[in-house]
C-alpha positions as a Python dict, from the first residue, in 0.01 Angstrom:
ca = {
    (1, 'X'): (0, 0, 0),
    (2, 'X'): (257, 173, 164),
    (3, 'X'): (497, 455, -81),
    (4, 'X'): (828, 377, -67),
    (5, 'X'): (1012, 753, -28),
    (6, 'X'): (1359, 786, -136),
    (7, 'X'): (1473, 1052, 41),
    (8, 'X'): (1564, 1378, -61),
    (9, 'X'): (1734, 1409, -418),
    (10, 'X'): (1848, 1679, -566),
    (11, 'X'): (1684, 1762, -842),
    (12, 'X'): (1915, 1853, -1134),
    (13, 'X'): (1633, 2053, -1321),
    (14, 'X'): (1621, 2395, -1442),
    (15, 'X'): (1317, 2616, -1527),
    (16, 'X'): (1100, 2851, -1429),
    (17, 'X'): (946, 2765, -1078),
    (18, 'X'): (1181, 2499, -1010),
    (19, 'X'): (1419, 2566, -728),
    (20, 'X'): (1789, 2636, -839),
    (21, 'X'): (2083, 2426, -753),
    (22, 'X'): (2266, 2647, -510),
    (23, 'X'): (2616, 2779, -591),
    (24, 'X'): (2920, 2585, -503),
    (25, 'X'): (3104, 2874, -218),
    (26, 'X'): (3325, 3081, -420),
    (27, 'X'): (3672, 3080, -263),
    (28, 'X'): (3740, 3443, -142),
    (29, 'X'): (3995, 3610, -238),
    (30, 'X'): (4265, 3756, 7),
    (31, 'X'): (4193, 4136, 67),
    (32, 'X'): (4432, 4361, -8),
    (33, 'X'): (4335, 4607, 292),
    (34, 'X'): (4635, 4399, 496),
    (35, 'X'): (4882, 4507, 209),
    (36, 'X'): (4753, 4876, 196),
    (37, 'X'): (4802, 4942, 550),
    (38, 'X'): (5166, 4780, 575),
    (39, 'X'): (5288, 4977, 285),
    (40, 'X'): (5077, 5331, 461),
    (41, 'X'): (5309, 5293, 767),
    (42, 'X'): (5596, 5219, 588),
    (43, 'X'): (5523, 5526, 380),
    (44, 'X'): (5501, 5768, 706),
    (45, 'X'): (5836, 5597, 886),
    (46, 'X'): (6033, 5698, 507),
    (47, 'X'): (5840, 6045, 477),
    (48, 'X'): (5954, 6133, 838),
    (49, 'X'): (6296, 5959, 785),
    (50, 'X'): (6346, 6220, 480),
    (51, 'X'): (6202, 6524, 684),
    (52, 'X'): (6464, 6473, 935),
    (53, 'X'): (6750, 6458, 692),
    (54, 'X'): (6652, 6774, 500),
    (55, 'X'): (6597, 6993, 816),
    (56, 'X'): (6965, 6851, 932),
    (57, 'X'): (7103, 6984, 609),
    (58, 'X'): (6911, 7268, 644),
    (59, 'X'): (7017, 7346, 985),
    (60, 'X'): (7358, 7278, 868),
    (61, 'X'): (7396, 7552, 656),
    (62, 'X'): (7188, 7781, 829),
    (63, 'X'): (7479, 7756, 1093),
    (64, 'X'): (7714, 7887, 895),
    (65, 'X'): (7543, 8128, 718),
    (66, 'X'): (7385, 8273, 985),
    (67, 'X'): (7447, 8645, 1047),
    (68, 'X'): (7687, 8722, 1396),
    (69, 'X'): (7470, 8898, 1666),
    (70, 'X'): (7559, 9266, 1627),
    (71, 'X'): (7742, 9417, 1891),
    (72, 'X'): (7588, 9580, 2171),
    (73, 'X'): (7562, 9977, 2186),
    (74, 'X'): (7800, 10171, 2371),
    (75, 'X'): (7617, 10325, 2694),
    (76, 'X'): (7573, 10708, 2640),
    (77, 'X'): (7749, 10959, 2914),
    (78, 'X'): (7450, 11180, 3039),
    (79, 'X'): (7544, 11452, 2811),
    (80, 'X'): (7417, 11215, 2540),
    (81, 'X'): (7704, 11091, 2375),
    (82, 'X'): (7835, 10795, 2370),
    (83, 'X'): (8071, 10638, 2654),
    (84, 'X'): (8402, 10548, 2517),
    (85, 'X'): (8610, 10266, 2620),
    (86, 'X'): (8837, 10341, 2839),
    (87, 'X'): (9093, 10168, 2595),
    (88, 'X'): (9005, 10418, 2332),
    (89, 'X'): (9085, 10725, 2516),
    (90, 'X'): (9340, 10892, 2447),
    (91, 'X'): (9598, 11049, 2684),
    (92, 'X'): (9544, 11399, 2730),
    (93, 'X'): (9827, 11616, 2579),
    (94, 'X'): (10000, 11833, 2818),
    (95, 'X'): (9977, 12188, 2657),
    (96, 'X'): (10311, 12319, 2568),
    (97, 'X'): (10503, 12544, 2704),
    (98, 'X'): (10514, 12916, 2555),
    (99, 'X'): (10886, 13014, 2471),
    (100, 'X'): (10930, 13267, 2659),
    (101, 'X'): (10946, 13675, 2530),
    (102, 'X'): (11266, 13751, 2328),
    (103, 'X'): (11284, 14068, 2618),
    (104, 'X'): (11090, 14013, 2919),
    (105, 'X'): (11012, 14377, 3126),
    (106, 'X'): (10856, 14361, 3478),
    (107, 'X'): (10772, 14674, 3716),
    (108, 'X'): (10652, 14755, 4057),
    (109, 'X'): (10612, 15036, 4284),
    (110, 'X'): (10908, 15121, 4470),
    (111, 'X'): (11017, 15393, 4762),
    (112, 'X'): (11206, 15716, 4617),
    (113, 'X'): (11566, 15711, 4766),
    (114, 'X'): (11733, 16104, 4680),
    (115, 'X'): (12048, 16130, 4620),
    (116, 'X'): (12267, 16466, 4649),
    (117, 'X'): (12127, 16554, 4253),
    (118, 'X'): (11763, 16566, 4377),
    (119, 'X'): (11651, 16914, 4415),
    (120, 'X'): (11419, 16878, 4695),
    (121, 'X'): (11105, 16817, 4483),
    (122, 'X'): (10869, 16536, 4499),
    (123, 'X'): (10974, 16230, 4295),
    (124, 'X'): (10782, 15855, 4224),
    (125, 'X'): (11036, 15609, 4169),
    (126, 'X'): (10939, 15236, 3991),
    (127, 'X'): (11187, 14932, 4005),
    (128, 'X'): (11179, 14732, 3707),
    (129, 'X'): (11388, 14431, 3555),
    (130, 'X'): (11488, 14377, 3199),
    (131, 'X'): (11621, 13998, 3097),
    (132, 'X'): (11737, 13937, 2780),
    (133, 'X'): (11603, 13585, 2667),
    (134, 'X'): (11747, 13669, 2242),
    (135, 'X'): (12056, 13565, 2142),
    (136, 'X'): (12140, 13897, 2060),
    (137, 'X'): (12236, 14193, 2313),
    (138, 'X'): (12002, 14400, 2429),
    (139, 'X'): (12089, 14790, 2571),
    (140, 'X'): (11934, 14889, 2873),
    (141, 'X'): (11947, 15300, 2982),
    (142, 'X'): (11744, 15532, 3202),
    (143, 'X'): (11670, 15720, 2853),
    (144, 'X'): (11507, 15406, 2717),
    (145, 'X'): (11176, 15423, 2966),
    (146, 'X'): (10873, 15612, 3017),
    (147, 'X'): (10613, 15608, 3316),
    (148, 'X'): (10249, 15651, 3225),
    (149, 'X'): (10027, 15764, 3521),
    (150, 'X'): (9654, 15583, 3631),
    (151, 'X'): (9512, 15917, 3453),
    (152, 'X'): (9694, 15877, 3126),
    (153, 'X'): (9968, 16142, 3178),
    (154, 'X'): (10330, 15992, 3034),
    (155, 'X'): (10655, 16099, 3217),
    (156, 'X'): (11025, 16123, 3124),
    (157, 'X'): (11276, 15944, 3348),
    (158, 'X'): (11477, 16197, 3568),
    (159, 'X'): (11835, 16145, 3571),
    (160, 'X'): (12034, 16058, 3911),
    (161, 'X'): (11794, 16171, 4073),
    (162, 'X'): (11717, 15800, 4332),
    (163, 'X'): (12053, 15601, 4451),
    (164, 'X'): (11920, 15260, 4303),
    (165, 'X'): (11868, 15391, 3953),
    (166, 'X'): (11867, 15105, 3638),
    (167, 'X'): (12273, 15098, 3535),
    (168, 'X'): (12282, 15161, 3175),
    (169, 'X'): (12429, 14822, 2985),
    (170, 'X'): (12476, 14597, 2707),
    (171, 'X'): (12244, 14258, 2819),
    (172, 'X'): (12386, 13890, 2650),
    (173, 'X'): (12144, 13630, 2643),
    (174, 'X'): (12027, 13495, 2945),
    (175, 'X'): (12116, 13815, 3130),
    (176, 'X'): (11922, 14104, 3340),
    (177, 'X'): (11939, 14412, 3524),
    (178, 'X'): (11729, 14537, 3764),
    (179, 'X'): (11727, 14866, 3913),
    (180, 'X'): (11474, 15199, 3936),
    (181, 'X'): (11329, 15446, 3710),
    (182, 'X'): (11222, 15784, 3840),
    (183, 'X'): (10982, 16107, 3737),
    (184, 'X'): (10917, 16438, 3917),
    (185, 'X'): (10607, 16450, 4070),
    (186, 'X'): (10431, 16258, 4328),
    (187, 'X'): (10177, 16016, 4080),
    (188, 'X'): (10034, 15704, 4060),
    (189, 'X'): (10238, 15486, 3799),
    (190, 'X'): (10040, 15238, 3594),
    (191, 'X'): (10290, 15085, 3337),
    (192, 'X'): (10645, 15121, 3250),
    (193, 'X'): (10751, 15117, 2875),
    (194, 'X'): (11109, 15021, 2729),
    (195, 'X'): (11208, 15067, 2421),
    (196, 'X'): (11467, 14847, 2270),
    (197, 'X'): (11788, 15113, 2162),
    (198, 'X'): (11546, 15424, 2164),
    (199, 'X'): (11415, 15326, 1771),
    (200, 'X'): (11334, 14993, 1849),
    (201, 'X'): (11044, 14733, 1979),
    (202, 'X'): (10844, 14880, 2246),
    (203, 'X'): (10767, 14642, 2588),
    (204, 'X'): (10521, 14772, 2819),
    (205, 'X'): (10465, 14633, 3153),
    (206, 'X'): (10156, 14710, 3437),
    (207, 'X'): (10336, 14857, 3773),
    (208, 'X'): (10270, 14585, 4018),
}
Protein backbone atom coordinates (compact mmCIF):
# COMPACT_ATOMS: atom_id res chain seq x y z
CA UNK A 1 0.00 0.00 0.00
CA UNK A 2 1.56 2.90 -1.20
CA UNK A 3 2.37 6.11 1.76
CA UNK A 4 0.92 9.04 0.80
CA UNK A 5 3.90 11.88 1.65
CA UNK A 6 2.86 15.34 2.22
CA UNK A 7 5.63 17.15 1.50
CA UNK A 8 7.81 19.01 3.57
CA UNK A 9 6.14 20.85 6.65
CA UNK A 10 7.57 22.79 8.88
CA UNK A 11 7.53 21.57 11.97
CA UNK A 12 6.51 24.15 14.61
CA UNK A 13 8.16 22.11 17.53
CA UNK A 14 10.65 23.04 20.01
CA UNK A 15 12.98 20.82 22.13
CA UNK A 16 15.98 19.40 22.50
CA UNK A 17 17.11 17.54 19.23
CA UNK A 18 14.50 18.98 17.20
CA UNK A 19 15.68 21.35 14.53
CA UNK A 20 14.89 25.13 15.24
CA UNK A 21 12.69 27.29 13.17
CA UNK A 22 15.18 29.60 11.56
CA UNK A 23 15.11 33.36 12.27
CA UNK A 24 13.04 35.67 10.22
CA UNK A 25 16.29 38.16 8.50
CA UNK A 26 16.69 40.95 10.81
CA UNK A 27 16.47 44.21 8.85
CA UNK A 28 19.97 45.88 9.08
CA UNK A 29 20.38 48.84 10.21
CA UNK A 30 22.01 51.75 8.15
CA UNK A 31 25.75 52.17 9.23
CA UNK A 32 26.79 55.14 10.42
CA UNK A 33 30.44 54.82 8.83
CA UNK A 34 28.75 57.00 5.69
CA UNK A 35 27.85 59.78 8.33
CA UNK A 36 31.33 59.63 10.12
CA UNK A 37 33.29 60.17 7.09
CA UNK A 38 31.07 63.16 5.66
CA UNK A 39 31.25 65.01 8.87
CA UNK A 40 35.60 63.96 9.01
CA UNK A 41 35.99 65.96 5.73
CA UNK A 42 33.86 68.56 6.61
CA UNK A 43 35.84 68.84 9.82
CA UNK A 44 39.38 69.21 7.86
CA UNK A 45 37.82 71.84 5.03
CA UNK A 46 36.59 74.16 8.56
CA UNK A 47 39.97 73.35 10.50
CA UNK A 48 41.98 74.56 7.41
CA UNK A 49 39.39 77.34 6.66
CA UNK A 50 40.24 78.70 10.37
CA UNK A 51 44.11 78.14 9.96
CA UNK A 52 44.08 80.39 7.08
CA UNK A 53 42.19 83.18 8.78
CA UNK A 54 44.37 83.24 11.91
CA UNK A 55 47.76 83.23 10.00
CA UNK A 56 46.09 86.29 7.82
CA UNK A 57 45.54 88.12 11.05
CA UNK A 58 48.63 87.10 12.16
CA UNK A 59 50.50 88.22 9.22
CA UNK A 60 48.55 91.32 9.48
CA UNK A 61 49.94 92.57 12.42
CA UNK A 62 53.18 91.19 12.09
CA UNK A 63 53.36 93.79 9.15
CA UNK A 64 53.07 96.49 11.09
CA UNK A 65 54.84 95.64 13.91
CA UNK A 66 57.64 94.46 12.32
CA UNK A 67 60.98 96.11 13.14
CA UNK A 68 62.53 98.51 9.91
CA UNK A 69 65.74 96.85 8.50
CA UNK A 70 68.56 98.79 10.17
CA UNK A 71 70.54 100.89 8.09
CA UNK A 72 73.53 99.79 6.44
CA UNK A 73 77.11 100.70 7.93
CA UNK A 74 78.99 103.48 6.65
CA UNK A 75 82.16 102.06 4.62
CA UNK A 76 85.37 102.79 6.70
CA UNK A 77 88.27 105.10 4.94
CA UNK A 78 91.49 102.85 5.15
CA UNK A 79 92.64 104.62 8.14
CA UNK A 80 89.75 102.82 9.86
CA UNK A 81 87.25 105.26 10.41
CA UNK A 82 84.33 105.65 9.07
CA UNK A 83 83.58 107.33 5.52
CA UNK A 84 81.38 110.28 5.88
CA UNK A 85 78.84 111.40 3.50
CA UNK A 86 79.86 113.71 1.47
CA UNK A 87 76.67 115.74 2.59
CA UNK A 88 77.95 115.72 6.10
CA UNK A 89 81.20 117.33 5.53
CA UNK A 90 81.73 120.28 6.41
CA UNK A 91 83.44 123.11 4.49
CA UNK A 92 86.82 123.61 5.54
CA UNK A 93 87.36 127.00 7.33
CA UNK A 94 89.83 129.21 5.75
CA UNK A 95 92.29 130.09 8.65
CA UNK A 96 92.21 133.69 9.45
CA UNK A 97 94.27 136.13 8.82
CA UNK A 98 96.84 137.39 11.61
CA UNK A 99 96.40 141.26 12.19
CA UNK A 100 99.30 142.36 11.41
CA UNK A 101 102.26 143.75 14.17
CA UNK A 102 101.26 147.11 15.81
CA UNK A 103 105.20 148.10 14.41
CA UNK A 104 106.49 145.98 11.77
CA UNK A 105 110.73 146.22 11.46
CA UNK A 106 112.48 144.56 8.45
CA UNK A 107 116.42 144.59 7.67
CA UNK A 108 118.87 143.55 5.10
CA UNK A 109 122.38 143.91 4.21
CA UNK A 110 123.17 146.92 2.41
CA UNK A 111 126.50 148.65 0.67
CA UNK A 112 128.23 151.46 2.97
CA UNK A 113 127.91 154.83 1.04
CA UNK A 114 130.54 157.61 3.11
CA UNK A 115 129.72 160.72 3.27
CA UNK A 116 132.22 163.78 3.99
CA UNK A 117 131.65 162.85 8.15
CA UNK A 118 133.19 159.36 7.64
CA UNK A 119 136.67 159.29 8.85
CA UNK A 120 138.13 156.87 6.53
CA UNK A 121 137.49 153.78 8.70
CA UNK A 122 135.71 150.68 7.81
CA UNK A 123 131.91 150.87 8.28
CA UNK A 124 128.82 147.95 7.74
CA UNK A 125 125.81 149.68 6.86
CA UNK A 126 122.05 147.73 7.15
CA UNK A 127 118.85 149.20 5.43
CA UNK A 128 115.87 148.65 7.35
CA UNK A 129 112.07 149.82 7.21
CA UNK A 130 109.84 150.74 10.06
CA UNK A 131 105.78 150.94 9.27
CA UNK A 132 103.62 151.99 11.71
CA UNK A 133 100.41 149.72 11.55
CA UNK A 134 98.97 151.49 15.50
CA UNK A 135 96.87 154.17 15.51
CA UNK A 136 99.20 155.98 17.44
CA UNK A 137 102.61 157.67 16.18
CA UNK A 138 105.49 156.00 16.31
CA UNK A 139 109.27 157.93 16.44
CA UNK A 140 111.80 156.63 14.34
CA UNK A 141 115.80 157.92 14.96
CA UNK A 142 119.26 156.57 14.21
CA UNK A 143 119.61 156.54 18.22
CA UNK A 144 116.71 154.12 18.46
CA UNK A 145 118.74 150.92 16.79
CA UNK A 146 121.36 148.56 17.56
CA UNK A 147 123.25 145.95 15.24
CA UNK A 148 124.15 142.64 16.80
CA UNK A 149 126.94 140.74 14.92
CA UNK A 150 126.77 136.60 13.79
CA UNK A 151 129.28 136.29 16.95
CA UNK A 152 127.09 138.03 19.46
CA UNK A 153 128.93 141.40 19.61
CA UNK A 154 126.10 144.48 19.76
CA UNK A 155 127.00 147.82 18.02
CA UNK A 156 125.88 151.47 18.38
CA UNK A 157 124.64 153.26 15.25
CA UNK A 158 127.28 155.84 13.95
CA UNK A 159 125.93 159.11 13.15
CA UNK A 160 126.13 160.63 9.42
CA UNK A 161 128.40 158.60 8.77
CA UNK A 162 126.46 156.69 5.09
CA UNK A 163 124.39 159.27 2.70
CA UNK A 164 121.13 157.06 2.89
CA UNK A 165 120.91 157.07 6.66
CA UNK A 166 117.09 156.34 8.38
CA UNK A 167 115.57 160.23 8.64
CA UNK A 168 114.58 160.63 12.14
CA UNK A 169 110.45 161.12 12.29
CA UNK A 170 107.19 161.01 13.83
CA UNK A 171 105.30 157.76 11.84
CA UNK A 172 101.02 158.09 11.69
CA UNK A 173 99.35 155.03 11.10
CA UNK A 174 99.74 153.40 8.02
CA UNK A 175 103.09 155.12 7.47
CA UNK A 176 106.97 154.04 7.02
CA UNK A 177 110.39 155.03 6.55
CA UNK A 178 113.03 153.31 5.20
CA UNK A 179 116.53 154.20 5.16
CA UNK A 180 120.16 152.75 6.67
CA UNK A 181 121.71 152.17 9.91
CA UNK A 182 125.48 152.09 10.24
CA UNK A 183 128.45 150.78 12.83
CA UNK A 184 132.26 151.07 12.62
CA UNK A 185 133.79 148.09 11.76
CA UNK A 186 133.65 145.75 8.94
CA UNK A 187 131.13 142.70 10.63
CA UNK A 188 128.70 140.43 9.80
CA UNK A 189 125.18 141.84 10.97
CA UNK A 190 122.65 139.29 12.15
CA UNK A 191 119.59 141.32 13.48
CA UNK A 192 118.65 144.85 13.86
CA UNK A 193 116.76 145.99 17.07
CA UNK A 194 114.40 149.18 17.45
CA UNK A 195 113.25 150.38 20.27
CA UNK A 196 110.05 152.27 20.35
CA UNK A 197 111.10 156.15 21.88
CA UNK A 198 114.42 154.75 23.48
CA UNK A 199 112.23 153.35 26.85
CA UNK A 200 109.86 151.58 24.96
CA UNK A 201 108.88 147.99 23.20
CA UNK A 202 111.80 146.42 21.67
CA UNK A 203 111.36 144.86 17.76
CA UNK A 204 114.10 142.81 16.57
CA UNK A 205 114.44 141.73 13.08
CA UNK A 206 117.09 138.91 11.30
CA UNK A 207 119.35 140.93 8.56
CA UNK A 208 118.18 139.42 5.37
Amino acid sequence: MAQHNPGPQYQQQWGPGRPQQPMPPVPRKKSGAGRIIGFGCLGVIAFFVVIGVIGAALGAGGDESAEKPAAPAAPKEPGGGEKKDKGEEKPREEPEEEAPAPIQVTAEAADFRPTILADGEEYTSVLVTVVNNSAEKVGVNPLYFEVTAADGSKYDVELAADERQIDTVELTEGEKVTGTVTVKGKIEPKTVTFTDGLFGDSIRADVG
